[in-house]
C-alpha positions as CSV (number, residue, x, y, z in Angstrom):
1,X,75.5,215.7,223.2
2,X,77.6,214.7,226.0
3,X,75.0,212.7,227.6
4,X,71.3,211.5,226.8
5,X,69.8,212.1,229.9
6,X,66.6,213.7,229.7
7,X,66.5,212.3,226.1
8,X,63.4,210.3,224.6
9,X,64.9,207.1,222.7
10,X,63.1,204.5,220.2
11,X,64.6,201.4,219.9
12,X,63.7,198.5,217.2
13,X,65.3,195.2,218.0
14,X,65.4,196.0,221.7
15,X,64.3,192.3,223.0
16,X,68.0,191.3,222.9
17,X,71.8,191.8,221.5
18,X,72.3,195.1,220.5
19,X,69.4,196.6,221.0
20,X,68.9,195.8,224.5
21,X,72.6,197.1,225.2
22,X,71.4,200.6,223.5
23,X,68.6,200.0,226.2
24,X,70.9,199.5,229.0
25,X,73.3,202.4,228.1
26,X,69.9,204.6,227.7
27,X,68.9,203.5,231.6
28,X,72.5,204.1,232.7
29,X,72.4,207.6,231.7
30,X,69.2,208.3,232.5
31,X,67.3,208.7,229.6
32,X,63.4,210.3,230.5
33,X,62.3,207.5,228.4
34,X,62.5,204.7,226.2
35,X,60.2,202.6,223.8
36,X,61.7,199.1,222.8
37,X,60.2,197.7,219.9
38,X,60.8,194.0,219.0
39,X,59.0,191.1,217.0
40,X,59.6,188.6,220.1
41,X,57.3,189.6,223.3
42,X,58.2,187.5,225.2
43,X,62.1,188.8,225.0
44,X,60.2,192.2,225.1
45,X,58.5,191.7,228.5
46,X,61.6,190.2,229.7
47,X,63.9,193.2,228.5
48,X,61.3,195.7,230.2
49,X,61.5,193.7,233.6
50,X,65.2,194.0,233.5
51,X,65.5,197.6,232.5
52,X,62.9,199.1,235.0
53,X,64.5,202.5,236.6
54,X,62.8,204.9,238.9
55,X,64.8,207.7,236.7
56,X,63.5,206.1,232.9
57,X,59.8,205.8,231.5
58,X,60.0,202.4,229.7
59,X,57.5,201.7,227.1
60,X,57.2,198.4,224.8
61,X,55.6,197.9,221.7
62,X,55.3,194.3,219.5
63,X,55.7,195.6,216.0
64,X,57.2,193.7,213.2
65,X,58.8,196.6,211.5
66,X,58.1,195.3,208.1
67,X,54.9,196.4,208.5
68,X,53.7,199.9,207.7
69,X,50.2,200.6,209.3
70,X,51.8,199.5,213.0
71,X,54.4,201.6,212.2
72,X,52.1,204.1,211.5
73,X,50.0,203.6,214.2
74,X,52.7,203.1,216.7
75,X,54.5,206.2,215.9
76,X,51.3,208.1,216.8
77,X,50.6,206.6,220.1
78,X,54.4,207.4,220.8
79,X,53.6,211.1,219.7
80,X,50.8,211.2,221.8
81,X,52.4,209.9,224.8
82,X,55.6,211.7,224.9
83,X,55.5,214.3,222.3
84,X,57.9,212.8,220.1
85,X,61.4,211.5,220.0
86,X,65.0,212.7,220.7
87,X,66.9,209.3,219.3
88,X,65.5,206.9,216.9
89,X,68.1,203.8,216.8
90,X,67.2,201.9,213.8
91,X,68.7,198.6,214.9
92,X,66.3,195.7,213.9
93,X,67.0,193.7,211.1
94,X,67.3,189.6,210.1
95,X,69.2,187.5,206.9
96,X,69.2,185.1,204.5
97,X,72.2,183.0,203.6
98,X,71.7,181.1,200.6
99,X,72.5,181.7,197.0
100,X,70.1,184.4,195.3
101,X,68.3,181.5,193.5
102,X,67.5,179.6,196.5
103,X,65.6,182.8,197.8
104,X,61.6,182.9,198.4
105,X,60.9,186.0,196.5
106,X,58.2,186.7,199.8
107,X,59.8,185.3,202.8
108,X,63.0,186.1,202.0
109,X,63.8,188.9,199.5
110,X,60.0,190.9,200.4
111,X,60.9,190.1,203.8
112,X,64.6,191.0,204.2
113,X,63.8,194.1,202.1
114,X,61.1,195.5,204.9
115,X,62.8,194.8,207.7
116,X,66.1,196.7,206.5
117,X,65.6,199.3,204.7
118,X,61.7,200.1,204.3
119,X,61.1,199.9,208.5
120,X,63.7,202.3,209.0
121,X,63.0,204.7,206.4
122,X,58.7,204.2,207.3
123,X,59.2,204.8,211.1
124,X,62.0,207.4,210.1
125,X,59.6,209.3,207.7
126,X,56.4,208.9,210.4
127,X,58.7,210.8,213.6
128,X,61.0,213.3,211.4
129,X,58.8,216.0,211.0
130,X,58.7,216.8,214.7
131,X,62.0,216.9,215.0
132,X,62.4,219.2,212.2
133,X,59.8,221.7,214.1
134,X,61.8,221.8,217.0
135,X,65.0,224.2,216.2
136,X,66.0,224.5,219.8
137,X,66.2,220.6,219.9
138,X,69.1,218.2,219.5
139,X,68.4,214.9,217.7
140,X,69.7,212.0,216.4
141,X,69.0,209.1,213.9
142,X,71.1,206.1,214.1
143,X,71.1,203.6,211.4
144,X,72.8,200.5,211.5
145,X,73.5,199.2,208.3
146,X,76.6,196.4,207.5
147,X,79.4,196.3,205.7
148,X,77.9,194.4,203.5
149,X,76.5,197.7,202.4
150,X,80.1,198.7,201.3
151,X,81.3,195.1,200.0
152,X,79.1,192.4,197.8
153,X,79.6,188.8,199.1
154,X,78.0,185.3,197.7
155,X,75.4,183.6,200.0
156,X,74.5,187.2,201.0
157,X,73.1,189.0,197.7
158,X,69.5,190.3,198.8
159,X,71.0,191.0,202.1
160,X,73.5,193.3,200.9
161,X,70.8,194.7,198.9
162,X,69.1,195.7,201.4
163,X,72.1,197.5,203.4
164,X,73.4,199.0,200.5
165,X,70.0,200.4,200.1
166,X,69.9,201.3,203.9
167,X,73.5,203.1,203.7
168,X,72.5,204.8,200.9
169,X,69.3,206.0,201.8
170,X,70.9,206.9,205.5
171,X,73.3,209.1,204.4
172,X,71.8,210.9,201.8
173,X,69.3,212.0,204.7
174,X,72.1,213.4,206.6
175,X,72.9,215.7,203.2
176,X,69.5,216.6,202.7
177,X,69.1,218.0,206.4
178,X,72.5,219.7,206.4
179,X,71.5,221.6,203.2
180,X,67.9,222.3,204.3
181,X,69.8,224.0,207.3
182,X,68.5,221.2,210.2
183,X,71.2,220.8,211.2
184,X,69.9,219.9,214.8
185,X,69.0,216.4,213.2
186,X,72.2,214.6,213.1
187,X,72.2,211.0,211.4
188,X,74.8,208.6,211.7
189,X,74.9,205.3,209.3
190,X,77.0,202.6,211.1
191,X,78.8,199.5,208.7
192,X,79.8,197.3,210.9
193,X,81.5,194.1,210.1
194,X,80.3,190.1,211.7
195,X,78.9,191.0,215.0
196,X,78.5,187.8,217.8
197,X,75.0,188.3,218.3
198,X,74.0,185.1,216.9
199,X,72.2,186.6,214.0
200,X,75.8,185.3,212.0
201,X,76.4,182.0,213.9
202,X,78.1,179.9,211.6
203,X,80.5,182.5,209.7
204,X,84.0,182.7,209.9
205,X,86.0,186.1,210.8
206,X,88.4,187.9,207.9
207,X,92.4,188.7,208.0
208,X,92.7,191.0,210.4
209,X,88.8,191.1,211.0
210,X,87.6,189.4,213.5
211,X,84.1,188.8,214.6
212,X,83.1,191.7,216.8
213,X,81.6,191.7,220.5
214,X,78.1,193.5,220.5
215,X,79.5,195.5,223.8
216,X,82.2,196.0,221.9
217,X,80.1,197.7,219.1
218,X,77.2,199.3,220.9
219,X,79.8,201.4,222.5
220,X,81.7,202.5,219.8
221,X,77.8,203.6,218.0
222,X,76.9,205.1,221.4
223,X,79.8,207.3,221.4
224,X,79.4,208.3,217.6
225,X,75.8,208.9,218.0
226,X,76.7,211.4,220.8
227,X,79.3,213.5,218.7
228,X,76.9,213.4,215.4
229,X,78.9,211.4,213.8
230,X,78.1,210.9,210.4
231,X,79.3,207.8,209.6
232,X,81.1,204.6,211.4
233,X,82.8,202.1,209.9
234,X,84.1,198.7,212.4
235,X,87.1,197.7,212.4
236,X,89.4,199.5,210.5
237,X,89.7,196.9,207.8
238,X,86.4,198.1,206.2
239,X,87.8,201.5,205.7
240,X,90.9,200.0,204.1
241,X,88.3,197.0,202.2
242,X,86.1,200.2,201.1
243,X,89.1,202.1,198.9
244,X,91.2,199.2,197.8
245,X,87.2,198.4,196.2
246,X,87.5,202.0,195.0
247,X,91.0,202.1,193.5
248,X,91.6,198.5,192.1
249,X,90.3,196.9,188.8
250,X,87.3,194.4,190.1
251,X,89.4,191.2,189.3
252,X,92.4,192.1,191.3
253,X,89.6,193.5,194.3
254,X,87.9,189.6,194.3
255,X,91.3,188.0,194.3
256,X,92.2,190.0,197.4
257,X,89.0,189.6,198.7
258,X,88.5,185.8,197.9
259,X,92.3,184.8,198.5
260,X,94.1,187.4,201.3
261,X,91.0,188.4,203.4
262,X,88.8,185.6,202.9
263,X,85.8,187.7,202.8
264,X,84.0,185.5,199.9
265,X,84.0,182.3,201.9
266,X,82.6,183.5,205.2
267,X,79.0,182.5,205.1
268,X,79.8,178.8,203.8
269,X,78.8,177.8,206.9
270,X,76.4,179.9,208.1
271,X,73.7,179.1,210.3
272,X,72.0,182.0,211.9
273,X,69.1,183.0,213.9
274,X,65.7,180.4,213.9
Protein backbone atom coordinates (compact mmCIF):
# COMPACT_ATOMS: atom_id res chain seq x y z
CA UNK A 1 0.00 0.00 0.00
CA UNK A 2 1.94 2.86 -1.12
CA UNK A 3 -0.65 5.36 -0.45
CA UNK A 4 -4.21 5.44 1.30
CA UNK A 5 -5.90 7.42 -1.02
CA UNK A 6 -9.24 6.14 -1.90
CA UNK A 7 -9.00 4.29 1.55
CA UNK A 8 -11.84 4.32 4.28
CA UNK A 9 -10.10 4.93 7.83
CA UNK A 10 -11.57 4.67 11.49
CA UNK A 11 -9.91 6.40 13.99
CA UNK A 12 -10.49 6.19 18.02
CA UNK A 13 -8.75 8.98 19.84
CA UNK A 14 -8.97 11.34 16.94
CA UNK A 15 -9.91 14.60 18.98
CA UNK A 16 -6.22 15.27 19.60
CA UNK A 17 -2.32 13.93 19.68
CA UNK A 18 -1.92 11.10 17.76
CA UNK A 19 -4.92 10.46 16.61
CA UNK A 20 -5.63 13.68 14.99
CA UNK A 21 -2.03 13.40 13.25
CA UNK A 22 -3.34 9.86 11.73
CA UNK A 23 -6.24 12.21 10.70
CA UNK A 24 -4.10 14.78 9.14
CA UNK A 25 -1.85 12.26 7.22
CA UNK A 26 -5.27 10.46 6.15
CA UNK A 27 -6.50 14.18 4.58
CA UNK A 28 -3.02 14.71 3.10
CA UNK A 29 -3.19 11.64 1.08
CA UNK A 30 -6.48 11.80 0.30
CA UNK A 31 -8.26 9.30 1.97
CA UNK A 32 -12.23 8.83 0.50
CA UNK A 33 -13.07 9.05 4.04
CA UNK A 34 -12.60 9.13 7.66
CA UNK A 35 -14.56 8.58 10.93
CA UNK A 36 -12.89 10.12 14.08
CA UNK A 37 -14.03 8.70 17.16
CA UNK A 38 -13.23 10.44 20.48
CA UNK A 39 -14.78 10.70 24.22
CA UNK A 40 -14.27 14.70 24.03
CA UNK A 41 -16.81 16.49 21.50
CA UNK A 42 -15.89 19.32 21.76
CA UNK A 43 -12.01 18.40 20.64
CA UNK A 44 -14.09 16.23 18.09
CA UNK A 45 -16.07 19.13 16.47
CA UNK A 46 -12.91 21.09 16.61
CA UNK A 47 -10.73 18.27 14.88
CA UNK A 48 -13.53 17.96 12.00
CA UNK A 49 -13.46 21.86 11.34
CA UNK A 50 -9.77 21.63 10.93
CA UNK A 51 -9.62 18.53 8.79
CA UNK A 52 -12.43 19.51 6.28
CA UNK A 53 -11.17 18.57 2.55
CA UNK A 54 -13.08 18.75 -0.62
CA UNK A 55 -11.17 15.36 -1.57
CA UNK A 56 -12.08 13.37 2.17
CA UNK A 57 -15.68 12.49 3.63
CA UNK A 58 -15.15 13.31 7.36
CA UNK A 59 -17.48 11.64 9.73
CA UNK A 60 -17.41 11.99 13.78
CA UNK A 61 -18.80 9.87 16.26
CA UNK A 62 -18.72 10.55 20.45
CA UNK A 63 -18.18 7.00 21.69
CA UNK A 64 -16.43 6.11 24.71
CA UNK A 65 -14.89 3.00 23.50
CA UNK A 66 -15.24 1.23 26.71
CA UNK A 67 -18.56 0.68 25.86
CA UNK A 68 -19.85 -2.13 23.73
CA UNK A 69 -23.46 -1.39 22.56
CA UNK A 70 -22.10 2.12 20.92
CA UNK A 71 -19.53 0.26 19.54
CA UNK A 72 -21.90 -1.97 18.26
CA UNK A 73 -24.21 0.41 17.16
CA UNK A 74 -21.64 2.68 15.66
CA UNK A 75 -19.93 0.14 13.70
CA UNK A 76 -23.26 -0.44 11.96
CA UNK A 77 -24.16 3.02 11.06
CA UNK A 78 -20.39 3.14 9.61
CA UNK A 79 -21.36 -0.14 7.55
CA UNK A 80 -24.32 1.40 6.36
CA UNK A 81 -22.87 4.58 5.32
CA UNK A 82 -19.76 3.54 3.61
CA UNK A 83 -19.76 -0.10 3.28
CA UNK A 84 -17.15 -0.79 5.70
CA UNK A 85 -13.60 0.06 6.45
CA UNK A 86 -10.12 -0.21 4.77
CA UNK A 87 -8.00 0.99 8.12
CA UNK A 88 -9.07 0.62 11.55
CA UNK A 89 -6.32 2.60 13.87
CA UNK A 90 -6.92 1.49 17.30
CA UNK A 91 -5.30 4.50 18.99
CA UNK A 92 -7.51 5.53 22.08
CA UNK A 93 -6.55 4.66 25.34
CA UNK A 94 -5.96 6.53 29.04
CA UNK A 95 -3.74 5.42 32.57
CA UNK A 96 -3.46 5.11 35.90
CA UNK A 97 -0.27 5.83 37.79
CA UNK A 98 -0.48 4.75 41.23
CA UNK A 99 0.56 1.56 43.00
CA UNK A 100 -1.90 -1.47 42.28
CA UNK A 101 -3.41 -1.06 45.76
CA UNK A 102 -4.31 2.50 45.31
CA UNK A 103 -6.52 1.38 42.27
CA UNK A 104 -10.47 1.67 42.08
CA UNK A 105 -11.21 -1.76 41.02
CA UNK A 106 -14.21 0.26 38.56
CA UNK A 107 -12.68 3.53 37.62
CA UNK A 108 -9.47 2.49 37.22
CA UNK A 109 -8.72 -1.24 36.63
CA UNK A 110 -12.64 -1.90 34.85
CA UNK A 111 -11.91 1.29 33.17
CA UNK A 112 -8.34 1.07 31.97
CA UNK A 113 -9.12 -2.57 30.93
CA UNK A 114 -12.09 -1.31 28.32
CA UNK A 115 -10.49 1.27 27.00
CA UNK A 116 -7.23 -0.83 26.03
CA UNK A 117 -7.75 -3.83 25.19
CA UNK A 118 -11.73 -4.72 25.16
CA UNK A 119 -12.57 -1.33 22.68
CA UNK A 120 -10.16 -2.50 20.29
CA UNK A 121 -10.78 -6.10 20.18
CA UNK A 122 -15.04 -5.08 20.34
CA UNK A 123 -14.83 -2.59 17.46
CA UNK A 124 -12.14 -4.92 15.81
CA UNK A 125 -14.50 -8.05 16.13
CA UNK A 126 -17.81 -5.78 14.92
CA UNK A 127 -15.83 -4.47 11.23
CA UNK A 128 -13.57 -7.77 10.55
CA UNK A 129 -15.84 -9.80 8.91
CA UNK A 130 -16.29 -7.52 5.95
CA UNK A 131 -13.00 -7.31 5.46
CA UNK A 132 -12.50 -10.91 5.44
CA UNK A 133 -15.40 -11.12 2.50
CA UNK A 134 -13.57 -8.87 0.47
CA UNK A 135 -10.46 -10.97 -1.14
CA UNK A 136 -9.70 -8.40 -3.75
CA UNK A 137 -9.29 -5.80 -0.87
CA UNK A 138 -6.22 -4.50 0.95
CA UNK A 139 -6.67 -3.80 4.66
CA UNK A 140 -5.13 -2.89 7.67
CA UNK A 141 -5.48 -2.97 11.56
CA UNK A 142 -3.26 -0.86 13.56
CA UNK A 143 -3.00 -1.36 17.18
CA UNK A 144 -1.14 0.71 19.29
CA UNK A 145 -0.17 -0.90 22.32
CA UNK A 146 3.11 0.31 24.77
CA UNK A 147 6.08 -0.90 25.69
CA UNK A 148 4.84 -1.43 28.71
CA UNK A 149 3.28 -4.39 26.95
CA UNK A 150 6.91 -5.87 26.60
CA UNK A 151 8.36 -4.51 30.13
CA UNK A 152 6.52 -4.51 33.77
CA UNK A 153 7.08 -1.16 35.66
CA UNK A 154 5.77 -0.07 39.34
CA UNK A 155 3.11 2.78 39.39
CA UNK A 156 1.92 1.22 36.06
CA UNK A 157 0.64 -2.50 36.92
CA UNK A 158 -3.01 -2.52 35.50
CA UNK A 159 -1.81 -0.43 32.78
CA UNK A 160 0.62 -2.83 31.58
CA UNK A 161 -2.00 -5.31 31.99
CA UNK A 162 -3.91 -4.00 29.77
CA UNK A 163 -1.16 -3.57 26.90
CA UNK A 164 0.23 -6.79 27.48
CA UNK A 165 -3.11 -8.05 26.94
CA UNK A 166 -3.55 -5.64 23.83
CA UNK A 167 -0.03 -6.95 22.30
CA UNK A 168 -0.91 -10.20 22.78
CA UNK A 169 -4.24 -10.33 21.64
CA UNK A 170 -2.97 -8.08 18.42
CA UNK A 171 -0.61 -10.25 17.26
CA UNK A 172 -2.06 -13.45 17.60
CA UNK A 173 -4.73 -11.92 15.09
CA UNK A 174 -2.17 -11.31 12.58
CA UNK A 175 -1.32 -15.37 12.93
CA UNK A 176 -4.69 -16.42 12.86
CA UNK A 177 -5.38 -14.45 9.45
CA UNK A 178 -2.11 -15.53 7.90
CA UNK A 179 -2.98 -19.17 8.58
CA UNK A 180 -6.65 -18.84 7.59
CA UNK A 181 -5.10 -17.58 4.29
CA UNK A 182 -6.41 -13.61 4.69
CA UNK A 183 -3.75 -12.48 4.10
CA UNK A 184 -5.22 -9.23 2.57
CA UNK A 185 -5.86 -8.18 6.35
CA UNK A 186 -2.52 -7.08 7.58
CA UNK A 187 -2.23 -6.11 11.38
CA UNK A 188 0.44 -4.26 12.83
CA UNK A 189 0.84 -4.01 16.86
CA UNK A 190 3.00 -0.90 17.65
CA UNK A 191 5.07 -0.71 21.38
CA UNK A 192 6.10 2.37 21.58
CA UNK A 193 8.02 3.90 24.41
CA UNK A 194 6.84 7.69 26.55
CA UNK A 195 5.21 9.62 23.90
CA UNK A 196 4.80 13.77 24.56
CA UNK A 197 1.23 13.85 24.18
CA UNK A 198 0.49 14.77 27.63
CA UNK A 199 -1.16 11.53 28.47
CA UNK A 200 2.64 10.85 30.42
CA UNK A 201 3.23 14.45 31.67
CA UNK A 202 5.23 14.02 34.65
CA UNK A 203 7.59 10.96 33.66
CA UNK A 204 11.11 11.03 33.05
CA UNK A 205 12.81 9.58 29.76
CA UNK A 206 15.29 6.28 30.03
CA UNK A 207 19.23 5.89 28.97
CA UNK A 208 19.30 6.28 25.69
CA UNK A 209 15.32 6.65 25.54
CA UNK A 210 14.11 9.67 25.36
CA UNK A 211 10.60 10.78 25.45
CA UNK A 212 9.21 10.64 21.86
CA UNK A 213 7.54 13.40 19.62
CA UNK A 214 3.96 12.19 18.50
CA UNK A 215 4.96 13.54 14.80
CA UNK A 216 7.83 11.77 15.39
CA UNK A 217 5.76 8.50 16.07
CA UNK A 218 2.72 8.76 13.89
CA UNK A 219 5.04 8.73 11.11
CA UNK A 220 7.06 5.98 11.84
CA UNK A 221 3.32 3.80 12.42
CA UNK A 222 2.11 5.44 9.15
CA UNK A 223 4.86 4.09 7.25
CA UNK A 224 4.65 0.56 8.96
CA UNK A 225 1.02 0.42 8.54
CA UNK A 226 1.55 0.94 4.76
CA UNK A 227 4.19 -1.98 4.29
CA UNK A 228 2.05 -4.49 6.65
CA UNK A 229 4.24 -4.45 9.02
CA UNK A 230 3.73 -6.71 11.68
CA UNK A 231 5.09 -5.32 14.38
CA UNK A 232 6.91 -1.84 15.59
CA UNK A 233 8.90 -1.32 18.31
CA UNK A 234 10.22 2.80 19.22
CA UNK A 235 13.23 3.45 19.77
CA UNK A 236 15.55 0.89 19.42
CA UNK A 237 16.19 0.46 23.03
CA UNK A 238 12.90 -1.57 23.44
CA UNK A 239 14.20 -4.18 21.03
CA UNK A 240 17.43 -4.34 22.99
CA UNK A 241 15.16 -3.90 26.68
CA UNK A 242 12.79 -6.88 25.13
CA UNK A 243 15.81 -9.67 24.82
CA UNK A 244 18.21 -8.66 27.54
CA UNK A 245 14.32 -9.46 29.50
CA UNK A 246 14.51 -12.73 27.48
CA UNK A 247 18.06 -13.79 28.10
CA UNK A 248 18.97 -12.54 31.69
CA UNK A 249 17.95 -14.14 35.17
CA UNK A 250 15.10 -11.58 36.45
CA UNK A 251 17.36 -10.07 39.27
CA UNK A 252 20.22 -9.14 37.05
CA UNK A 253 17.16 -7.71 34.32
CA UNK A 254 15.61 -5.20 37.42
CA UNK A 255 19.07 -4.19 38.34
CA UNK A 256 19.67 -3.06 34.76
CA UNK A 257 16.44 -1.84 34.48
CA UNK A 258 16.14 -0.05 37.93
CA UNK A 259 20.00 1.09 38.07
CA UNK A 260 21.41 1.63 34.10
CA UNK A 261 18.14 2.54 32.24
CA UNK A 262 16.12 3.89 34.96
CA UNK A 263 13.04 2.47 33.67
CA UNK A 264 11.55 1.63 37.29
CA UNK A 265 11.60 5.19 38.48
CA UNK A 266 9.91 6.94 35.63
CA UNK A 267 6.41 7.38 36.71
CA UNK A 268 7.46 8.75 40.32
CA UNK A 269 6.35 11.81 39.14
CA UNK A 270 3.73 11.36 37.03
CA UNK A 271 0.95 13.51 36.49
CA UNK A 272 -1.00 12.90 33.34
CA UNK A 273 -4.09 13.68 31.54
CA UNK A 274 -7.35 15.29 33.87
Amino acid sequence: MKTVKGKRILITGAAMGMGKIYAELSVQEKASAIVLWDLNSEALSLAAKELKSDTTKILTEVIDVSDLEKIRQASSKIESELGGIDIIINNAGIVRGKYFWEHDPKSDIEKTMSVNVLGPMYLTRFLLPKMLSDQSGDFRIVNISSAAGLISNPKMSVYCASKWAETGWSDSLRLELLQSGFDHVKVTTVNPAYISTGMFEGVKGMLFTPILSPKYVTSKVWNAMKKGKPRLLLPWTIYLSNALKGILPISVFDWLADKIFGVYNTMENFKGRS
